[in-house]
Structure formats: structure tokens, C-alpha cells
PASEBA-1860 file (N, C-alpha, C; in nm, 3 decimals):
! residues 182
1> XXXXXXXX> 0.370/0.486/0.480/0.444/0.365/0.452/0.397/0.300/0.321 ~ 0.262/0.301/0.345/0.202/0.221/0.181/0.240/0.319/0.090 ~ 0.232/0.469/0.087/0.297/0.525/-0.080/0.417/0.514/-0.100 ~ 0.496/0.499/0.056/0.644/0.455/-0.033/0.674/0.360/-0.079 ~ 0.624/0.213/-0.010/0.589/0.119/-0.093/0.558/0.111/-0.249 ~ 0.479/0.196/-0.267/0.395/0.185/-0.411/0.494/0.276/-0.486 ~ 0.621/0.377/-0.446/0.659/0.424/-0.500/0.752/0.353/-0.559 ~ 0.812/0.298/-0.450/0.956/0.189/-0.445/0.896/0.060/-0.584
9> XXXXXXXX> 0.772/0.062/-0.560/0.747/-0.053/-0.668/0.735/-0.006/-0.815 ~ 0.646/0.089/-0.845/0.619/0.155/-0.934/0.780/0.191/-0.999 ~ 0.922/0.275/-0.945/1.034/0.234/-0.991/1.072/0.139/-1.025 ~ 1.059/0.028/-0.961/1.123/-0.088/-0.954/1.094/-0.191/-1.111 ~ 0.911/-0.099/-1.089/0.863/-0.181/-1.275/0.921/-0.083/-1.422 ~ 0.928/0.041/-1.343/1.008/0.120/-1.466/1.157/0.075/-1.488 ~ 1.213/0.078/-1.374/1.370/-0.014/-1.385/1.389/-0.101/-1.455 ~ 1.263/-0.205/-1.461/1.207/-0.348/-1.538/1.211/-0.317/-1.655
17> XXXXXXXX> 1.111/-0.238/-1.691/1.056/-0.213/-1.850/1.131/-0.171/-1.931 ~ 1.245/-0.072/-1.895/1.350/-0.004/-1.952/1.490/-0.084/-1.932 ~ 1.462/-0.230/-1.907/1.591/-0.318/-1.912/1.604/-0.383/-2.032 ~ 1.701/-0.446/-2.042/1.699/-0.572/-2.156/1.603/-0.679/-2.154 ~ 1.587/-0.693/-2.004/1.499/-0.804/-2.001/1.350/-0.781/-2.054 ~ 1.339/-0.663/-2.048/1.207/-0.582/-2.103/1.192/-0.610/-2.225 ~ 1.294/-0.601/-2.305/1.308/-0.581/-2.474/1.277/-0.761/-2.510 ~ 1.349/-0.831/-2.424/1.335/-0.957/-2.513/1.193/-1.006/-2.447
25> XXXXXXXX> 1.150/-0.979/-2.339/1.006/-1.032/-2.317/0.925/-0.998/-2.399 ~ 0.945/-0.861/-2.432/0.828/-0.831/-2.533/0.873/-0.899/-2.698 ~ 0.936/-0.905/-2.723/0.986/-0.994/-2.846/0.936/-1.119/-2.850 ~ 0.922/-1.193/-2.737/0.863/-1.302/-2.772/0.693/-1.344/-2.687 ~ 0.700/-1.229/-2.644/0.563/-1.238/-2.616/0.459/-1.258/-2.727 ~ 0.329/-1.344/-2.712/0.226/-1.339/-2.820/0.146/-1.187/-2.846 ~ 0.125/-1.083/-2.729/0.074/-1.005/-2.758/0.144/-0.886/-2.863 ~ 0.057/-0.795/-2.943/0.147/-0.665/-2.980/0.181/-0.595/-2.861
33> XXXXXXXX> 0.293/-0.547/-2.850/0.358/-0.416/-2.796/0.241/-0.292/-2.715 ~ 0.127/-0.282/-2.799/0.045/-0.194/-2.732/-0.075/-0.287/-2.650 ~ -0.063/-0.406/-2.702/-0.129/-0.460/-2.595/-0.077/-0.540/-2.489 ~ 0.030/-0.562/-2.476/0.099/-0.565/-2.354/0.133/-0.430/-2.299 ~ 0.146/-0.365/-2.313/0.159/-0.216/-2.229/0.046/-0.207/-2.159 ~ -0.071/-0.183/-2.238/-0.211/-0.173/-2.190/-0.237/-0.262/-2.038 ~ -0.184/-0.394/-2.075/-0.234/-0.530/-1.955/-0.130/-0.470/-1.851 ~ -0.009/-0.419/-1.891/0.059/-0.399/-1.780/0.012/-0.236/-1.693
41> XXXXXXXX> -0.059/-0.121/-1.761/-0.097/-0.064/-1.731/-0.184/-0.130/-1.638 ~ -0.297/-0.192/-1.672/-0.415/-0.256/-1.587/-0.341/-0.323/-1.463 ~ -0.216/-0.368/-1.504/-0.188/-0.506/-1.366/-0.163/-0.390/-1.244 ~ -0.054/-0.213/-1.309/0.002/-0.183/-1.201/-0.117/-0.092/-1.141 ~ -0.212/-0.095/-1.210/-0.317/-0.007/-1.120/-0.413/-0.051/-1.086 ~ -0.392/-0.207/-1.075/-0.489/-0.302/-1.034/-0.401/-0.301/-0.885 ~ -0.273/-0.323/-0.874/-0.206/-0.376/-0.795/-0.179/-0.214/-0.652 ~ -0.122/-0.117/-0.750/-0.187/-0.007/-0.698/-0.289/0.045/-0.542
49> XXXXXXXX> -0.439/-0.012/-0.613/-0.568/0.032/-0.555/-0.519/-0.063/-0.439 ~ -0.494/-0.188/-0.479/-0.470/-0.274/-0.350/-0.410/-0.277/-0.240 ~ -0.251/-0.161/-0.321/-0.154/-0.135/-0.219/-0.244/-0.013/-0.092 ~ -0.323/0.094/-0.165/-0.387/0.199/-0.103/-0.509/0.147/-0.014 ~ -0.552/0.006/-0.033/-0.676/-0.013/0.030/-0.645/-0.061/0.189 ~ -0.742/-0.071/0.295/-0.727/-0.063/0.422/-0.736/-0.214/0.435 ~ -0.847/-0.247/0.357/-0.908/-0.417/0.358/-0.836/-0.522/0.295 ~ -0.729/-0.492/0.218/-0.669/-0.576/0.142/-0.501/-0.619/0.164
57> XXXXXXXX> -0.485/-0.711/0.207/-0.330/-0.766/0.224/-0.299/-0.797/0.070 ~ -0.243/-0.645/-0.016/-0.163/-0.691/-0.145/-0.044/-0.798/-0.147 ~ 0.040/-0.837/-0.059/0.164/-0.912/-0.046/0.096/-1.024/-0.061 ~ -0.025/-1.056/-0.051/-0.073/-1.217/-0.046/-0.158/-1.256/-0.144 ~ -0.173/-1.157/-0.227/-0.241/-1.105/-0.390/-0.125/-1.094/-0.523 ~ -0.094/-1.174/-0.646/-0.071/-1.143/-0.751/-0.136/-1.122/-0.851 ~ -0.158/-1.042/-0.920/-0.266/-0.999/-1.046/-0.120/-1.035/-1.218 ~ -0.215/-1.060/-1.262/-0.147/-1.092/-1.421/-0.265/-1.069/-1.486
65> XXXXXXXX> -0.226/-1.000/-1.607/-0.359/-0.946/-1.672/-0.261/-0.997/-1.843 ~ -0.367/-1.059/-1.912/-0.346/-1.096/-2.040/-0.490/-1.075/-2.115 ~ -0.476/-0.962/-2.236/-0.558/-0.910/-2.329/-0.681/-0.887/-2.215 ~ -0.648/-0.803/-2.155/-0.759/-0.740/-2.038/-0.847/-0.803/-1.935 ~ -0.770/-0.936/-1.900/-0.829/-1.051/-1.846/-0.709/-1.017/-1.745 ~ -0.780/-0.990/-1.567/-0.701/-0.995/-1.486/-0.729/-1.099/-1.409 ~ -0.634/-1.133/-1.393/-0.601/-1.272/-1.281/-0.554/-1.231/-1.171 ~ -0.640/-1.262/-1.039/-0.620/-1.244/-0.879/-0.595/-1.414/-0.797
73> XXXXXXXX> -0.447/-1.447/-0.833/-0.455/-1.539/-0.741/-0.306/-1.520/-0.593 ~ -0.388/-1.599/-0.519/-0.353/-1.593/-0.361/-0.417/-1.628/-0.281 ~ -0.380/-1.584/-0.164/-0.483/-1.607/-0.008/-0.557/-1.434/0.034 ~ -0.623/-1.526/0.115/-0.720/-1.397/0.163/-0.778/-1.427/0.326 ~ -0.776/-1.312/0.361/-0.841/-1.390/0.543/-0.946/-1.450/0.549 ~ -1.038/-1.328/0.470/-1.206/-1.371/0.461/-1.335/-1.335/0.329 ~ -1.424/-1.374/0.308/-1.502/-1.378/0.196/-1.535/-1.229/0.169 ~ -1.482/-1.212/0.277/-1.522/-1.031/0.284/-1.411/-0.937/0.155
81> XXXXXXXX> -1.292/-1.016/0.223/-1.197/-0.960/0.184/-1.165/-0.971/0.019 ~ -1.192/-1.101/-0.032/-1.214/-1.143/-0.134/-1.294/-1.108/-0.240 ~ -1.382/-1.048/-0.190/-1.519/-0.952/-0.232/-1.450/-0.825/-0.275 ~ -1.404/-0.779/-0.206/-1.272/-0.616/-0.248/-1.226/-0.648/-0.299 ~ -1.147/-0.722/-0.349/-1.015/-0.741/-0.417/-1.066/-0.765/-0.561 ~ -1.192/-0.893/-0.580/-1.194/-0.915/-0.720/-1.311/-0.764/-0.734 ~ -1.395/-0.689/-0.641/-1.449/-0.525/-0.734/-1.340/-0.432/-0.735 ~ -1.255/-0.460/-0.699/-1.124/-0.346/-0.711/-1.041/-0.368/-0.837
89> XXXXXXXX> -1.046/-0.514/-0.869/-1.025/-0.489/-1.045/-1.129/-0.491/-1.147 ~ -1.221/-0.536/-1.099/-1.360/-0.504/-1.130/-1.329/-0.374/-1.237 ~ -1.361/-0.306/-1.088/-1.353/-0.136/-1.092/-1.213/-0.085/-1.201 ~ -1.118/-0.139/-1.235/-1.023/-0.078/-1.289/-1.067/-0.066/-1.447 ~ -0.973/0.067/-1.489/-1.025/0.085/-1.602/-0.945/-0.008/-1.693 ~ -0.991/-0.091/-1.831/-0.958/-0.157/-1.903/-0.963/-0.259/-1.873 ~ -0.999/-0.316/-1.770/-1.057/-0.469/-1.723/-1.156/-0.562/-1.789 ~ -1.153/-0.614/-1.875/-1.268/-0.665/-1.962/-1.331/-0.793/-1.872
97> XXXXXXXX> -1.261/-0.860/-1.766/-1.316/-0.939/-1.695/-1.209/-0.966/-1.585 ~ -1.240/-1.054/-1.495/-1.191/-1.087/-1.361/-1.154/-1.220/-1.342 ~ -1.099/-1.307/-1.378/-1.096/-1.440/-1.312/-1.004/-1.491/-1.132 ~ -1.122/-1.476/-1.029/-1.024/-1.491/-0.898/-0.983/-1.622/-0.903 ~ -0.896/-1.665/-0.865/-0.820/-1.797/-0.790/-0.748/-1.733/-0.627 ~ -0.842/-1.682/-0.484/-0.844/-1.677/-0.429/-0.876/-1.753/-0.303 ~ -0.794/-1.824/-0.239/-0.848/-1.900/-0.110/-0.829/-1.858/-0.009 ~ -0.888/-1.912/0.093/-0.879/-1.869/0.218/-0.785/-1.955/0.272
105> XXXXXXXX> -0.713/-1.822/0.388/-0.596/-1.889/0.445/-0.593/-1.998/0.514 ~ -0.577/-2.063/0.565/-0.539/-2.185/0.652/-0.465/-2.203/0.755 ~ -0.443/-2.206/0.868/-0.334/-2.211/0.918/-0.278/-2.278/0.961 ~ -0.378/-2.384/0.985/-0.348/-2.532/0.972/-0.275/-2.619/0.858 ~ -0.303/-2.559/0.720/-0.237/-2.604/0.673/-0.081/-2.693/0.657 ~ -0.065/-2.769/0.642/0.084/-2.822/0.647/0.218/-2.772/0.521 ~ 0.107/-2.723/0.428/0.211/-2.668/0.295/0.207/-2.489/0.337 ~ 0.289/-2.476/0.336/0.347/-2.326/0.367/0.449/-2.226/0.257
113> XXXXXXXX> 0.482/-2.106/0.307/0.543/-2.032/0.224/0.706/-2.126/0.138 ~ 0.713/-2.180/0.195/0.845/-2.254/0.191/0.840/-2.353/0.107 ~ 0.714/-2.402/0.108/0.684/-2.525/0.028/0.615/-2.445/-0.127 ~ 0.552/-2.359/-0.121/0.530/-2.307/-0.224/0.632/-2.199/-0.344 ~ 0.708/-2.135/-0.251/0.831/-2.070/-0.301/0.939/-2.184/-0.401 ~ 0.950/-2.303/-0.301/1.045/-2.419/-0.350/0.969/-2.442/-0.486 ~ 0.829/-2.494/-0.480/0.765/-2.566/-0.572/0.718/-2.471/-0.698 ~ 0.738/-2.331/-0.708/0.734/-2.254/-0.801/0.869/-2.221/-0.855
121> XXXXXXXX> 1.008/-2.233/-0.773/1.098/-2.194/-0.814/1.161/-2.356/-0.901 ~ 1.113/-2.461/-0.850/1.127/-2.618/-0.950/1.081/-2.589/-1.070 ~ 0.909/-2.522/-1.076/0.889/-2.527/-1.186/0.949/-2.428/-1.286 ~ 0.969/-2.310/-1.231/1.039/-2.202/-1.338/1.185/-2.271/-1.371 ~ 1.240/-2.304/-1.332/1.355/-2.427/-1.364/1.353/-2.478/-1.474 ~ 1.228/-2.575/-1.407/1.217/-2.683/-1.526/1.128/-2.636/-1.700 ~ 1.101/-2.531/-1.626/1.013/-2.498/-1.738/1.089/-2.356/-1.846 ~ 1.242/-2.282/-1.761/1.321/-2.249/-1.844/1.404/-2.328/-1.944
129> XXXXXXXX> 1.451/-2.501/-1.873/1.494/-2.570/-1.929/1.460/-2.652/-2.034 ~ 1.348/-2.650/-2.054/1.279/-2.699/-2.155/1.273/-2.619/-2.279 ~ 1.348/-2.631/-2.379/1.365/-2.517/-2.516/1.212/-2.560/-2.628 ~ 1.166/-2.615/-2.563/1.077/-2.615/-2.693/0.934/-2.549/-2.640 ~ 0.958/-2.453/-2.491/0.849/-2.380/-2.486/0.919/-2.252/-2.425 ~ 0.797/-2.121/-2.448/0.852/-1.960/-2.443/0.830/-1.970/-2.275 ~ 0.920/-1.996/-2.178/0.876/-2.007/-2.047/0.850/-1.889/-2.025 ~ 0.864/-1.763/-2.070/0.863/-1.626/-2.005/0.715/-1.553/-2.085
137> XXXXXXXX> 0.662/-1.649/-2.145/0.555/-1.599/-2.174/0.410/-1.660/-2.044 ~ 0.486/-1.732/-1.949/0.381/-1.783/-1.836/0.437/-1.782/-1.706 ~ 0.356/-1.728/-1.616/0.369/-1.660/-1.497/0.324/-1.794/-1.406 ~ 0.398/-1.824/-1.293/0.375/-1.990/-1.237/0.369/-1.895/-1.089 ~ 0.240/-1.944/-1.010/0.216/-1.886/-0.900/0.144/-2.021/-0.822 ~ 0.188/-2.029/-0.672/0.168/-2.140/-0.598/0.081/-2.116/-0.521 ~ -0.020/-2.148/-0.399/-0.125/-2.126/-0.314/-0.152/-2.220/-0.262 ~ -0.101/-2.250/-0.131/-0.140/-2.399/-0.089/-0.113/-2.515/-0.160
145> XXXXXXXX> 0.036/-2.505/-0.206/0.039/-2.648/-0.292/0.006/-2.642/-0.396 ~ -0.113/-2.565/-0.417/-0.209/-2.519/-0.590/-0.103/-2.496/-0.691 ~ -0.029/-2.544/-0.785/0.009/-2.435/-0.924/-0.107/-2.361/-0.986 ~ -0.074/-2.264/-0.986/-0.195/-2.168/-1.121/-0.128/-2.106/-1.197 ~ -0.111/-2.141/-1.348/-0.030/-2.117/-1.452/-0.135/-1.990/-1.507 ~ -0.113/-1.887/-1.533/-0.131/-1.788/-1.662/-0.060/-1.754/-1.786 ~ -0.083/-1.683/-1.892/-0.021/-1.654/-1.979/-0.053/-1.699/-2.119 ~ 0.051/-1.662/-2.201/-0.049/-1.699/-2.370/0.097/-1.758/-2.422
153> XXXXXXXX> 0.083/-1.853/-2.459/0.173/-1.949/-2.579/0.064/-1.961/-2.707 ~ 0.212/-2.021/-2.764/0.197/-2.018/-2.957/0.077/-2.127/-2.948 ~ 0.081/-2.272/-2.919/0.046/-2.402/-2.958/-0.041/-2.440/-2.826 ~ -0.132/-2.532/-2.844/-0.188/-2.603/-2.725/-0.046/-2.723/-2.689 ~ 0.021/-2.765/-2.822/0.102/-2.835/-2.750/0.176/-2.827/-2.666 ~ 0.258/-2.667/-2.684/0.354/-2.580/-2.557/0.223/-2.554/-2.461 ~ 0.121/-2.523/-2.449/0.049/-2.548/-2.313/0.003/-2.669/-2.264 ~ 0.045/-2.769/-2.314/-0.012/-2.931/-2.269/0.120/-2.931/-2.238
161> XXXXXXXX> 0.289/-2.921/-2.247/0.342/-2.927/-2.180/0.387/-2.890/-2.089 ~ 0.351/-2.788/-2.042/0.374/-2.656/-1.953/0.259/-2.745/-1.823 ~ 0.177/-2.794/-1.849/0.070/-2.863/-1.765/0.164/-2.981/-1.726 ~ 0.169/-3.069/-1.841/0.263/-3.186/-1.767/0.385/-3.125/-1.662 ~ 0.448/-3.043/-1.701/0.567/-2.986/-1.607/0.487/-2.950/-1.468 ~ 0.388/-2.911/-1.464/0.323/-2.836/-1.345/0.283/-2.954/-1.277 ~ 0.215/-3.088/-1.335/0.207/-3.210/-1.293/0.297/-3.306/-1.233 ~ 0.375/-3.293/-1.281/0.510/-3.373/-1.260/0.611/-3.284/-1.120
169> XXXXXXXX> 0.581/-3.187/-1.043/0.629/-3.106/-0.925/0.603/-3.187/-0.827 ~ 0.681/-3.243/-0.726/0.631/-3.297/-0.614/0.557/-3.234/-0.529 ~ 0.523/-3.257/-0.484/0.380/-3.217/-0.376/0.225/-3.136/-0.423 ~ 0.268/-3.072/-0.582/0.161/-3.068/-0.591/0.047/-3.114/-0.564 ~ -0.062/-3.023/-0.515/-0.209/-3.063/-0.485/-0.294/-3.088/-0.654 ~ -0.312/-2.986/-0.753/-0.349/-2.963/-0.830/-0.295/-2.839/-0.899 ~ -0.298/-2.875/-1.039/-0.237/-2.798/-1.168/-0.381/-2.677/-1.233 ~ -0.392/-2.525/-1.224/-0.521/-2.476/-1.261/-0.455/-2.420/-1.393
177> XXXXXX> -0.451/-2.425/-1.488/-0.437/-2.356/-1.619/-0.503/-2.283/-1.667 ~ -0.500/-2.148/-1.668/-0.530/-1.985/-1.749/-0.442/-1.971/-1.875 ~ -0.377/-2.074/-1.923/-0.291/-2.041/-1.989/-0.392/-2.007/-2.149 ~ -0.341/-1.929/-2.228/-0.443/-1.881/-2.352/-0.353/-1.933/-2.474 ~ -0.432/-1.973/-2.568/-0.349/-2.030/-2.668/-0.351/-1.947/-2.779 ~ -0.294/-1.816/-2.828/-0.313/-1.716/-2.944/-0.211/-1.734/-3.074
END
């Protein structure tokens, strides 16, 4: 079941890459061409090991990797588990470092899949609508209410607004910014 999974996905990013939407992301992306290939190499065989591992719930894991900096944010059951996940990109080749934004699940919690789906899909909204920043150069991922922004813009000013937008979401708990300014 998990390799067809990984197969079904692994198409699904070639389907991606070889679209239009492929061509203009990389156009306005800050990185060169070979170094976005590279990060995306790293993300799918970061993402990969995870799908193959016994210990690791990948569905509750997103990785984004910018200039060899992978980002692991999500939930996790236990400290155990969390421990695998950030040496499993550790372990990947071209990984120059790791930054986790991993918590532990909750179940108590009162903010849920529903509340986080809504509150990431406001901000990609608001943050397509806004023309005076590259929204597709930043990846908006939710966790308990958490925004955690990644990605690389032109200006600190397009990342000071990209923060206010992440601020300004109702229910946000807190705004974490990875965003890189190149």
C-alpha cells in the first residue's frame, strides 16, 4: 500500500513539474533552476523515507526545503517519533540542515483539521490577492492554530507583509516565519 502511495505521488509531482504551473513557479522563484531542482530532489526523498518508514505518520508531516534547508512541520504522537523524522532528513543526501516545527498531538485540543485547513486556505487567498508580493514563492502550513510560513522573497518588506497577513487570520495562535530574504 505505502509503494503505491509513493508511486501515485512521485507521478503526481512529475505531472506538477512538467505543467505550466511548473514553468511560471520557477520563473519567479528567487532560486536558480538548478537549485530548486536540487531542494525539490531533497523534499521528495525526504518525504519518500517517511512514506517507507514504520514509525512515521507522513500525512501529518510537510517538508519544504529552500537552498538545502529542510523544513519538518506538523504533528507527531511522540518525542520518539519526532526523533525519526528530523534523523531521516538528517540522513538525506543534500540536507545542509534541519529546522523541525513539530508538535505533539493533542486531542484535546479545540482547533482541529477544519480550523486549520480554513485558516491556511484564508491565508493563501489573501496572500494571492495581494499583488505586491510573489505568494507562490511561500508555502503557508497550519498546526494547531500555528501559521508557519517558509520560503524566499525579494525584500524584507514582502516578508513583513506576508507576516502581517499571517497576523491578521482569525484564530490564529501565533505567526513562525522561515521565510528567507535573497
Amino acid at each position: 500500500m505505502l509503494k503505491k502511495l509513493f508511486c501515485i505521488t512521485v507521478i503526481l509531482t512529475l505531472c506538477y513539474a512538467l505543467s505550466g504551473c511548473a514553468v511560471y513557479n520557477a520563473a519567479v522563484d528567487e532560486r536558480n533552476i538548478s537549485k530548486q531542482y536540487s531542494d525539490t530532489v531533497i523534499t521528495a526523498t525526504i518525504l519518500s523515507k517517511m512514506v517507507e518508514s514504520k514509525g512515521i505518520n507522513s500525512l501529518d508531516i510537510s517538508v519544504n526545503t529552500y537552498n538545502g534547508k529542510a523544513y519538518l512541520i506538523g504533528e507527531v504522537d511522540s518525542l520518539a517519533q519526532r526523533n525519526l523524522v528530523i534523523s531521516t532528513a538528517r540522513e538525506t543526501e543534500g540536507v545542509q540542515s534541519v529546522v523541525p516545527y513539530l508538535l505533539l498531538k493533542n486531542q484535546q485540543d479545540f482547533c482541529g483539521t477544519t480550523d486549520n485547513i480554513s485558516m491556511s486556505a484564508g491565508l493563501t487567498k489573501t496572500l494571492i490577492g495581494d499583488k505586491e508580493i510573489w505568494s507562490t514563492n511561500v508555502s503557508v502550513d497550519v498546526v494547531q492554530c500555528n501559521i508557519v510560513l517558509t520560503g524566499i522573497v525579494a525584500s524584507d518588506k514582502e516578508k513583513q507583509k506576508i507576516i502581517q497577513h499571517a497576523n491578521a487570520v482569525p484564530k490564529v495562535r501565533s505567526v513562525t516565519s522561515y521565510i528567507q530574504v535573497q
